[in-house]
BATORVEX-544929 format. One line per 3 residues: number of its first residue (from 1); their letters; for each residue x negated, y, z negated of C-alpha. Coordinates in Angstrom, 1 decimal. Layout:
NUM) A) X:Y:Z  ...
// end
This chain:
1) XXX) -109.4:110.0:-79.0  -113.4:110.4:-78.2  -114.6:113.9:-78.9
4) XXX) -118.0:115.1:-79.2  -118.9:118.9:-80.7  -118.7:121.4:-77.5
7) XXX) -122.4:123.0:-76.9  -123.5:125.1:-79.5  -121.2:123.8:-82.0
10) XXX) -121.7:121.6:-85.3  -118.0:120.5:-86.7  -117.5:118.3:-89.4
13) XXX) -115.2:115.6:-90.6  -112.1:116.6:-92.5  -112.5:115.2:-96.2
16) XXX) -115.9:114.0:-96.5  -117.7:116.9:-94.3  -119.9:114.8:-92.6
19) XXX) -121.3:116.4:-88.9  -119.7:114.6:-85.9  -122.3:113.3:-83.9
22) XXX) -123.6:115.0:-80.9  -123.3:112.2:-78.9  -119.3:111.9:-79.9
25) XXX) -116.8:109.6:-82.3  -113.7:108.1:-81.9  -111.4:110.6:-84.3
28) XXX) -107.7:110.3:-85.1  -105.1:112.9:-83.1  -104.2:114.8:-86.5
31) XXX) -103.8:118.2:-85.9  -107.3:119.2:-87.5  -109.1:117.2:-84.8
34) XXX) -106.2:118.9:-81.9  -106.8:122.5:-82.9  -110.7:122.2:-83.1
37) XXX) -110.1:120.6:-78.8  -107.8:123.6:-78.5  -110.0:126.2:-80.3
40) XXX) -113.3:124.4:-78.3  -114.6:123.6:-81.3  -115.1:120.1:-79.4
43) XXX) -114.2:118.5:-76.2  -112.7:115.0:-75.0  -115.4:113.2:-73.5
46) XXX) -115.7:109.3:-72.6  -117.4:107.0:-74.5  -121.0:106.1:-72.7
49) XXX) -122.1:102.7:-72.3  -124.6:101.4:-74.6  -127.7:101.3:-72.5
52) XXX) -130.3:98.8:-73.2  -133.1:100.4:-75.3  -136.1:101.2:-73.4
55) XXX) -138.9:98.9:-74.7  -142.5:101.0:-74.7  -145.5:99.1:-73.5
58) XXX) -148.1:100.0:-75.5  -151.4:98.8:-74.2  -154.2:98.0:-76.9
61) XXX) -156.9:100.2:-76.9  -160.6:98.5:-75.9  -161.9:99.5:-79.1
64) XXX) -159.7:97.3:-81.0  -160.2:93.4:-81.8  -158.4:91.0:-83.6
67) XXX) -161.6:89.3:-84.6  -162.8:90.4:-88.1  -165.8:92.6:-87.8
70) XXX) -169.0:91.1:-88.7  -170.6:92.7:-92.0  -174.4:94.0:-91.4
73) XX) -177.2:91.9:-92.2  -178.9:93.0:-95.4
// end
């Protein structure tokens, strides 16, 4: 089943006591990860697509060359 913590919450894995993450894991129906849905420790949620990742434009400032900058005359 897909849980994710309920608001407010952090619970952690059975065993190795790593956090669940916020945005939810697949977890096994054992009856740790059943009482913690029943207590509201976390709640069933659905899996979210995996958007694409937004790709920042970063414009590059005037200022900046990629020529080498000429050393002063001595």
């Amino acid at each position: 089943m897909f849980v994710k913590p309920a608001d407010g919450r952090a619970v952690r894995w059975p065993g190795s006591m790593r956090l669940l993450k916020a945005t939810g894991e697949n977890v096994p129906e054992t009856s740790f990860w059943l009482l913690a849905r029943h207590h509201g420790d976390v709640v069933e949620a659905s899996p979210e697509e995996k958007a694409e990742p937004a790709v920042a434009v970063v414009a590059e400032p005037s200022h900046v060359t990629s020529e080498p900058t000429p050393e002063p005359a001595a």
